[in-house]
C-alpha positions in Angstrom: 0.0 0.0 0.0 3.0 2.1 0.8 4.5 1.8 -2.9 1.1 2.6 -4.2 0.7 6.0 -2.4 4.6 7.0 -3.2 3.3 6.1 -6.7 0.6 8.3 -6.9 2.3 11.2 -5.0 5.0 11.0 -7.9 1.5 11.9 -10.4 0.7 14.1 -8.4 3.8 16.5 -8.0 3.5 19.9 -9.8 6.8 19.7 -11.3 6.8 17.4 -14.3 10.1 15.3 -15.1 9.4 16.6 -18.0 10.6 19.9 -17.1 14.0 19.4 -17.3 14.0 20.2 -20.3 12.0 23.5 -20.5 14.4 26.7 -20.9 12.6 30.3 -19.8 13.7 33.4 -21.3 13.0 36.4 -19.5 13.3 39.6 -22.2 13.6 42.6 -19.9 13.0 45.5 -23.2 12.5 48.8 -23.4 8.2 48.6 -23.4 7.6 45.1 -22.3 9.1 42.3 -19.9 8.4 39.0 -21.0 8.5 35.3 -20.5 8.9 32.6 -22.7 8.9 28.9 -21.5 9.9 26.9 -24.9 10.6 23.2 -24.7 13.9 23.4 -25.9 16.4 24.3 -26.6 15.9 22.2 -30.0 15.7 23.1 -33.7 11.9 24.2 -33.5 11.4 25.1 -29.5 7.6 25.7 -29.1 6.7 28.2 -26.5 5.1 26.5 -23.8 4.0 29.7 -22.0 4.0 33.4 -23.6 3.0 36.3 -21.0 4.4 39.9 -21.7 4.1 42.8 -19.4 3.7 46.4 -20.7 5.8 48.3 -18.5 7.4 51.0 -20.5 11.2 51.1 -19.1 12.2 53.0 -21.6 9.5 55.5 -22.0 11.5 58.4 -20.8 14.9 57.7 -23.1 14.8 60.6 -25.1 14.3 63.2 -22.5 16.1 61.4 -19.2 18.7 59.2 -18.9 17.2 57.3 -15.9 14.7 54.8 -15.8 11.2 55.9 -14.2 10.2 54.7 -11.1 6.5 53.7 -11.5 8.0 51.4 -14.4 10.9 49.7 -12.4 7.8 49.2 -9.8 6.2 47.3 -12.5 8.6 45.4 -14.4 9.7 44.3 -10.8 6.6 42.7 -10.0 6.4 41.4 -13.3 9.4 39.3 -13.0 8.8 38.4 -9.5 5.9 37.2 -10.9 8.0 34.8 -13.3 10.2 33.5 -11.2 7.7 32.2 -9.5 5.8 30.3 -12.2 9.3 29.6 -13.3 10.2 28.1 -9.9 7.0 26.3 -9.6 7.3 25.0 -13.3 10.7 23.3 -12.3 12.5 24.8 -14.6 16.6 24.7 -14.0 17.5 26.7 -17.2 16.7 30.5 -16.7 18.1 33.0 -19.6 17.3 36.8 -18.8 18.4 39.4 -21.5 17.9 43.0 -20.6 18.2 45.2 -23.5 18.3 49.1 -24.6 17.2 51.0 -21.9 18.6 48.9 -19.1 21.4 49.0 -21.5 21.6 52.9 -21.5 20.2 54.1 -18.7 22.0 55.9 -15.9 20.4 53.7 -13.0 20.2 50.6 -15.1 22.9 48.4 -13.2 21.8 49.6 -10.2 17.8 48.3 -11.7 20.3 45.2 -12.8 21.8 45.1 -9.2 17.8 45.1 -7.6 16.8 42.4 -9.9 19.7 40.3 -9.0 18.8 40.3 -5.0 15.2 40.2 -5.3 14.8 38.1 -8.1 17.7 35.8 -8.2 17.9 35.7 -11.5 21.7 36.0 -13.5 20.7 39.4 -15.8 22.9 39.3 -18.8 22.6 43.3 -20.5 23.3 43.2 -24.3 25.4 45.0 -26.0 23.9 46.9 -28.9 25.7 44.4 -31.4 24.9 41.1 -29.2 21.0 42.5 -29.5 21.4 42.7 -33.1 23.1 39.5 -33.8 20.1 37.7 -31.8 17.6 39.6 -34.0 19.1 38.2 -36.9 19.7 34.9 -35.8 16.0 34.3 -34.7 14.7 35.8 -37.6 16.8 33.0 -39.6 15.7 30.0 -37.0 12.8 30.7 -38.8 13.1 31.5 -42.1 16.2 29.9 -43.0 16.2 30.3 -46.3 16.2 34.5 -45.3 18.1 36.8 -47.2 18.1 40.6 -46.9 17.5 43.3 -44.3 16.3 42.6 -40.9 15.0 45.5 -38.8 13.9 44.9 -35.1 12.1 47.5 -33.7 12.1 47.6 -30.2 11.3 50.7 -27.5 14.6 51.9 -27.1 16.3 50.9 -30.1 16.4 50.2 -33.9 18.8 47.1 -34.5 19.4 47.0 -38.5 21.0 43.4 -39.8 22.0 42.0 -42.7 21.4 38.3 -43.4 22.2 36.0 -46.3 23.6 32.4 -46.5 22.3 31.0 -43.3 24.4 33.8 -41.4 24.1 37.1 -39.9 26.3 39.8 -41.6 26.6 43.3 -40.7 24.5 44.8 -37.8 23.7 48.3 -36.2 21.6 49.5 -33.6 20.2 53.1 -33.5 18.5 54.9 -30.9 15.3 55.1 -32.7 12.7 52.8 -30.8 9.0 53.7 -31.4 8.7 54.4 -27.4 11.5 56.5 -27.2 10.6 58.5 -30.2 6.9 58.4 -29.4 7.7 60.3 -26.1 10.3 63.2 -27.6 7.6 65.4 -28.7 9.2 65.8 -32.3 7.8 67.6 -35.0 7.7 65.1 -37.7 9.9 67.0 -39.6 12.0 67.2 -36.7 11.9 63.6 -36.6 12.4 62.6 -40.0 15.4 64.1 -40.0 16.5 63.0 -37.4 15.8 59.3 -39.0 17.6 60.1 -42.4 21.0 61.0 -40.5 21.2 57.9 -38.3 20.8 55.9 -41.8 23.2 58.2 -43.8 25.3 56.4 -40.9 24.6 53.0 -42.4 26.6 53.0 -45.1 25.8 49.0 -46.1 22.0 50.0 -46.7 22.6 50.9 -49.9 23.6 47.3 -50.8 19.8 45.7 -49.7 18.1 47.5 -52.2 15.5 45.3 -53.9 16.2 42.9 -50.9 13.5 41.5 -48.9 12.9 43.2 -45.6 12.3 40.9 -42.4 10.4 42.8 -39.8 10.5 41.9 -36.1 9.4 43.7 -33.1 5.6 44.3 -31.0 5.5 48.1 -32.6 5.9 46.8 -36.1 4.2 43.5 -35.8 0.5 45.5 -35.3 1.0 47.3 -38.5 0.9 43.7 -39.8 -2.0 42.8 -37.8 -4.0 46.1 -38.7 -3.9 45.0 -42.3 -4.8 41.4 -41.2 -8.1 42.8 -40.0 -8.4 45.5 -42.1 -8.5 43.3 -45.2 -10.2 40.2 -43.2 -6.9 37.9 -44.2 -8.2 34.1 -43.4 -4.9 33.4 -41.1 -4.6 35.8 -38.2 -1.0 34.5 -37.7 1.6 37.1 -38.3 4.6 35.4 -38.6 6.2 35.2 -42.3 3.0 37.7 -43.2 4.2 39.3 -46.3 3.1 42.1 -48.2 4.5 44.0 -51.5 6.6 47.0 -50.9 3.8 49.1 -52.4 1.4 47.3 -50.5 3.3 48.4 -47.6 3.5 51.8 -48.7 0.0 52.1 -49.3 -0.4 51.0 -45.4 1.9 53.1 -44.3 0.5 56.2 -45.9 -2.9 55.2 -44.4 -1.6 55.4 -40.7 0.2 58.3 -41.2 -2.9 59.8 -42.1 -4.6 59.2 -39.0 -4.1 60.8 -35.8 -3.5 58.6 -32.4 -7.1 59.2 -31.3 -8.4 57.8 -34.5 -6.2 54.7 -34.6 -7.1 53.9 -31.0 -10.6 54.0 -31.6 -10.1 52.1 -34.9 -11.4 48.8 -34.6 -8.5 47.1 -36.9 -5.9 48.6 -34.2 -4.9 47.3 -30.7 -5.4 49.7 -28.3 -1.8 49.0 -26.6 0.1 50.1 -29.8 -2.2 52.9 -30.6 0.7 55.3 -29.1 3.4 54.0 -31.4 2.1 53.2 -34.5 2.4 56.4 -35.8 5.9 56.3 -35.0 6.6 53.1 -36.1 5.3 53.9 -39.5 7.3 57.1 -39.7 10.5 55.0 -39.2 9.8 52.1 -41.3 8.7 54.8 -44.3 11.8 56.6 -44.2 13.9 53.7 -43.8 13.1 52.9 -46.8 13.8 55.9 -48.4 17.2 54.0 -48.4 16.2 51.0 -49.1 13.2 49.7 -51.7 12.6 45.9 -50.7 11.2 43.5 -52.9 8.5 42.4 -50.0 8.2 43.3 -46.4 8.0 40.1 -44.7 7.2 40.0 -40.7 9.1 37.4 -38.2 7.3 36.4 -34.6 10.8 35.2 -33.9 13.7 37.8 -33.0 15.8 38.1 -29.7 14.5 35.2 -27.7 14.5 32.5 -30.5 17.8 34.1 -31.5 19.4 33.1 -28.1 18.2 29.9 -28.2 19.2 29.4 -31.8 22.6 31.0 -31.4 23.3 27.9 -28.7 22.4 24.6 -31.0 25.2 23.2 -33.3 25.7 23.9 -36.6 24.5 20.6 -38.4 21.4 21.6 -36.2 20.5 24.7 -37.3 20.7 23.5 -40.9 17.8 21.3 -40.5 14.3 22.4 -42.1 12.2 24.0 -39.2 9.3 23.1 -41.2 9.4 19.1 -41.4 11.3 19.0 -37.9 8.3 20.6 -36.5 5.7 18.3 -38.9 7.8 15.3 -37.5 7.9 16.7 -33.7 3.8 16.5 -34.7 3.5 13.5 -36.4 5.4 11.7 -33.8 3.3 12.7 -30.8 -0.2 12.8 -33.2 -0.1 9.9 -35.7 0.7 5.8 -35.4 3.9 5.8 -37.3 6.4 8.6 -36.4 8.3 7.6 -40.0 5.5 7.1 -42.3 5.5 10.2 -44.0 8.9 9.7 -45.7 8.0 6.5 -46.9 4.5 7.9 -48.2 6.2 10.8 -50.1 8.9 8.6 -52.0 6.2 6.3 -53.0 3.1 9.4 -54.3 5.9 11.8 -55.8 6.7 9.8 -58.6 3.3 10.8 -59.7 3.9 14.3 -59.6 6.7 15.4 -62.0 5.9 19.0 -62.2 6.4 19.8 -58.1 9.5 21.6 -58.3 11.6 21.5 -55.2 9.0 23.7 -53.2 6.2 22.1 -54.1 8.0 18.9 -53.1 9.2 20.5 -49.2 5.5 21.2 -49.0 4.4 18.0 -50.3 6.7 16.0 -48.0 5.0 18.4 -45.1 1.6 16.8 -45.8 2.8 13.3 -46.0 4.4 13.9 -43.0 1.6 14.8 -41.1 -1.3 13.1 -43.0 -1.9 10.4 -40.2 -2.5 12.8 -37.5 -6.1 12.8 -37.0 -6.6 9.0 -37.0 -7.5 9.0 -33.3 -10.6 11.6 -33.9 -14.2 10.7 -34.8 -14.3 9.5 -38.3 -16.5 12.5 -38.8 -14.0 15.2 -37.8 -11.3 13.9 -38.8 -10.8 16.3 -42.3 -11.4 19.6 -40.7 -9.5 18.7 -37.4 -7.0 18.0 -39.4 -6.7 20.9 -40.7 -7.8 23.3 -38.7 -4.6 21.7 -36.4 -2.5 22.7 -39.7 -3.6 25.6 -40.7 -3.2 27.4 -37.6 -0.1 25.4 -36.0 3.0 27.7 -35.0 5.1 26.4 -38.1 8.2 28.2 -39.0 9.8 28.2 -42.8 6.5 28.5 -44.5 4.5 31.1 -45.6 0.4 31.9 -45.1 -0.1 30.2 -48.6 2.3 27.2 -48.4 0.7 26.0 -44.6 -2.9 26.4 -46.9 -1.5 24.6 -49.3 -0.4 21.9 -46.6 -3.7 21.8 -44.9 -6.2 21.6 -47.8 -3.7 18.4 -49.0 -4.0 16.3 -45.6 -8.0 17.6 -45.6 -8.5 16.0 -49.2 -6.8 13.2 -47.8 -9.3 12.3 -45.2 -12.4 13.9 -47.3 -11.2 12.7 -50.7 -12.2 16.6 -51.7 -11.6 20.1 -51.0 -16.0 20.7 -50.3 -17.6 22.0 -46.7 -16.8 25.3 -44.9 -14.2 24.4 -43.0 -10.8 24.5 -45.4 -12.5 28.0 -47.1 -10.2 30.0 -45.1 -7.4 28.0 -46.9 -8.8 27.9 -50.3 -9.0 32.0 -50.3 -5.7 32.1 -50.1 -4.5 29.9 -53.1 -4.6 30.2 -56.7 -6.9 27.6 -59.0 -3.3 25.6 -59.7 -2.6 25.2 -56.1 -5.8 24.4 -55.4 -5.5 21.4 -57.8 -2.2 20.4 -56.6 -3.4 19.9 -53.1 -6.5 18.0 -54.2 -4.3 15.4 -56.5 -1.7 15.6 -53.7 -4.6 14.1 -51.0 -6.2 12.1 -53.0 -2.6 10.5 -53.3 -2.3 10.4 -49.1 -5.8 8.7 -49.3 -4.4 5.8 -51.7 -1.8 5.3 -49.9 -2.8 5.2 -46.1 -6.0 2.6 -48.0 -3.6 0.2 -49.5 -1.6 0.4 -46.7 -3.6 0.5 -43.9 -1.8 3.1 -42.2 1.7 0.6 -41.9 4.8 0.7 -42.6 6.8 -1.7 -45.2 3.8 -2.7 -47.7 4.4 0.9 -50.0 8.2 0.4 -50.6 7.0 -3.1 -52.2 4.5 -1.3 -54.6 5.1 1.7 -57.1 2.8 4.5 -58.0 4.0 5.0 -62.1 2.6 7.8 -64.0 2.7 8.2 -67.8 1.3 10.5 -70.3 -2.0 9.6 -70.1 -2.6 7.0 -67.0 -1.7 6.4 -63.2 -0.3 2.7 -62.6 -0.6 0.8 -59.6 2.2 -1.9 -60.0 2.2 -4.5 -56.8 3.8 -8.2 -56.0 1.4 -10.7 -56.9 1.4 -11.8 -53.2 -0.2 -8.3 -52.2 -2.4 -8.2 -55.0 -5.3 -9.5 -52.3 -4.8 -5.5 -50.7 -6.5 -4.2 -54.2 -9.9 -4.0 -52.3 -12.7 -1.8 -54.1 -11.7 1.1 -52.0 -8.2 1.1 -53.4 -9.4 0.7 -57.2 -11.9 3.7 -56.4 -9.3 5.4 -54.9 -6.7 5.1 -57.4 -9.3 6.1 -59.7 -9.8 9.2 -58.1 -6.3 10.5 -58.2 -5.7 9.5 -61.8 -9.2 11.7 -62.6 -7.6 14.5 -60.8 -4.6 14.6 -63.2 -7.1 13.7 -66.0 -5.4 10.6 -66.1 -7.2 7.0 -66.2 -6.1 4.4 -63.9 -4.8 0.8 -64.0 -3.3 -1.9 -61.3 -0.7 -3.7 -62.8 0.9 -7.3 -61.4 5.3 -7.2 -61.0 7.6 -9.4 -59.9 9.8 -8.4 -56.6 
């Protein structure tokens, strides 16, 4: 009876085992103190917990050179506040970054100092560069493939980096963050040029031109999210958002045009970032005075995905974000962790004119096309990809993750009908829209002939000619051809306006 209880007291402890290997970062910026728990640090560390306190630190930047007291008060309690959930979490692996007005405040390592004692947390203030480099690096832990300007606009500080080839290149930071600014009671022409001699500083801007622009930080971020609800985009998910430069523009000039009363009583705006949008337009429109992008692309993932990514090997942080995280998924979600690679080499055969993207995408869906198997036969199609659609993925944009959730829904539906994948379907073209069709349809052959196991596929091929889709299997297996195979395979050929056949081989 003894063992039993010691048993059950071990479920019952607050503090997982699991824990161990949690990291918390603790962001102490210049408008908010945050917390991340992520369950790394790995390739794709999902954030467990995400809390942010607006406490405004360095609201008083451009006019004092001490941090107020009313927002040391708060940000205090704020991160006594996590510590304790950090404590009570169990979690052994504690980074806190303070950045540019703890950074360049008068008081700040005496604020350091406070936090130290009451706290007991190990504060680590960035250097201008370090903050930069981070930036860039979590920008690229999520878009790897990234190359051009990233700007992360925080309250204190601008930090400017330049990113190609999987690496961070030059940096900067400037003194020009939207809650500093916000506060200096400028004229804007007083302001803008201000802005255009800090870049004349930056004398490797000119070299971005026609470069995409990566854009990370809160102030930024709700310009993104006005438009989202402005233009009622299907995804509210902000991350690798991207809009055309004179998209962008066209934004731009549409909040400059409105005063701060009028944006906070806009129903498109939050009412938080009211104060700073203005700002943060002003900066990001003569920024690119100097530089033109191509697109302006916005990252969820800057200092604190930087810091973790800055610590994981190399051969690590070459791996796709995308399928590590549809294989983190498919592992915990569907029978077979490995099925999906087996799936894709077998279906893409069939599908000659996927160039390499279409392929990633396609090797996505196989990847996760057994994860709804444990739902209601029902619900299984628009779980599915409802749990796609608006997963936390990294290196994919709004259309490929449609593209990847409208395949695994055709998959379990065998079609692309009902409400629920609309959301996806308005945010592909008619040829994507057929590629994702023929690309479940394919998933649905393969899980039926399979049953859902491993080692039958490899013994079958899936051949495709001008004008028909082949089945060729062992004689032995020929018994798996059911009628919901030969429907099946009939299916997917009709989608490529192809007829079908099942075809006898010898192994």
């Amino acid at each position: 009876m003894q063992k039993t209880l010691e048993t059950r007291d071990e479920r019952l402890d607050p503090v997982s085992k699991s824990s161990k290997n949690l990291t918390a970062v603790i962001d102490i910026g210049s408008n908010s103190v945050r917390l991340v728990v992520f369950d790394g640090p790995s390739r794709v560390p999902m954030p467990k917990f995400n809390e942010k306190v607006l406490c405004g630190l360095g609201r008083d930047l451009g006019s004092s050179s001490m941090l107020g007291e009313d927002a040391m008060r708060d940000a205090m309690a704020a991160l006594q506040r996590y510590t304790t959930l950090v404590n009570h979490m169990g979690i052994d692996r504690v980074i806190v970054a303070a950045t540019a007005a703890v950074r360049e405040a008068d008081n700040g390592s005496e604020f350091v100092s406070e936090i130290e004692q009451e706290c007991d947390l190990n504060v680590q203030v960035l250097s201008g560069k370090q903050e930069a480099r981070y930036a860039g690096l979590g920008v690229l832990s999520g878009m790897p493939f990234a190359d051009g300007l990233v700007g992360d606009l925080g309250g204190g500080s601008l930090e400017l980096v330049k990113i190609s080839d999987h690496k961070v290149g030059d940096t900067t930071t400037l003194p020009l963050g939207a809650l500093r600014l916000s506060r200096m009671e400028m004229t804007e022409e007083a302001l803008i040029s201000d802005l255009h001699e800090h870049f004349a500083q930056v004398t490797w801007l000119d070299e971005l031109k026609g470069k995409n622009f990566y854009v990370v930080g809160g102030a930024w971020r709700a310009l993104a999210k006005y438009h989202i609800s402005k233009i009622g985009h299907s995804l509210n998910i902000v991350h690798n958002y991207k809009l055309s430069f004179e998209t962008m523009k066209d934004l731009i000039d549409e909040i400059l045009s409105l005063s701060e009363d009028e944006l906070r009583l806009n129903p498109n705006t939050r009412r938080a970032r009211a104060g700073t949008m203005r700002t943060a337009a002003l900066i990001m429109d003569q920024l690119f005075t100097v530089v033109q992008p191509k697109n302006v692309i916005f990252s969820s993932n800057g200092l604190r995905e930087g810091m973790l990514f800055s610590e994981l090997k190399k051969p690590v942080r070459k791996l796709d974000p995308l399928l590590e995280a549809c294989r983190d998924m498919a592992a915990k979600e569907g029978r077979f962790a490995e099925h999906g690679l087996e799936i894709f080499d077998w279906m893409i055969p069939a599908f000659t004119v996927l160039d390499e993207k279409g392929q990633r995408l396609a090797l996505a869906a196989a990847t996760l096309s057994d994860i709804a198997w444990s739902m209601s036969s029902d619900y299984r199609a628009a779980q599915a990809y409802r749990r796609i659609f608006r997963a936390p993925f990294s290196g994919i944009g709004h259309k490929g993750r449609a593209i990847v959730a409208l395949t695994v829904y055709a998959r379990y539906s065998g079609d692309l009908s009902g409400q629920a994948p609309s959301g996806g379907l308005w945010l592909v073209d008619d040829v994507s829209k057929n590629h994702a069709l023929s690309l479940g349809l394919a998933l649905r052959l393969s899980h039926t002939l399979s049953g859902g196991t491993t080692g039958i596929l490899p013994r079958t091929n899936l051949v495709s000619t001008e004008k028909e889709i082949v089945l060729e299997i062992p004689e032995e297996l020929m018994v798996l051809c059911g009628v919901h195979v030969k429907s099946r395979l009939a299916a997917l050929a009709s989608s490529l306006g192809k007829t079908s056949s099942i075809r006898s081989i010898q192994e």
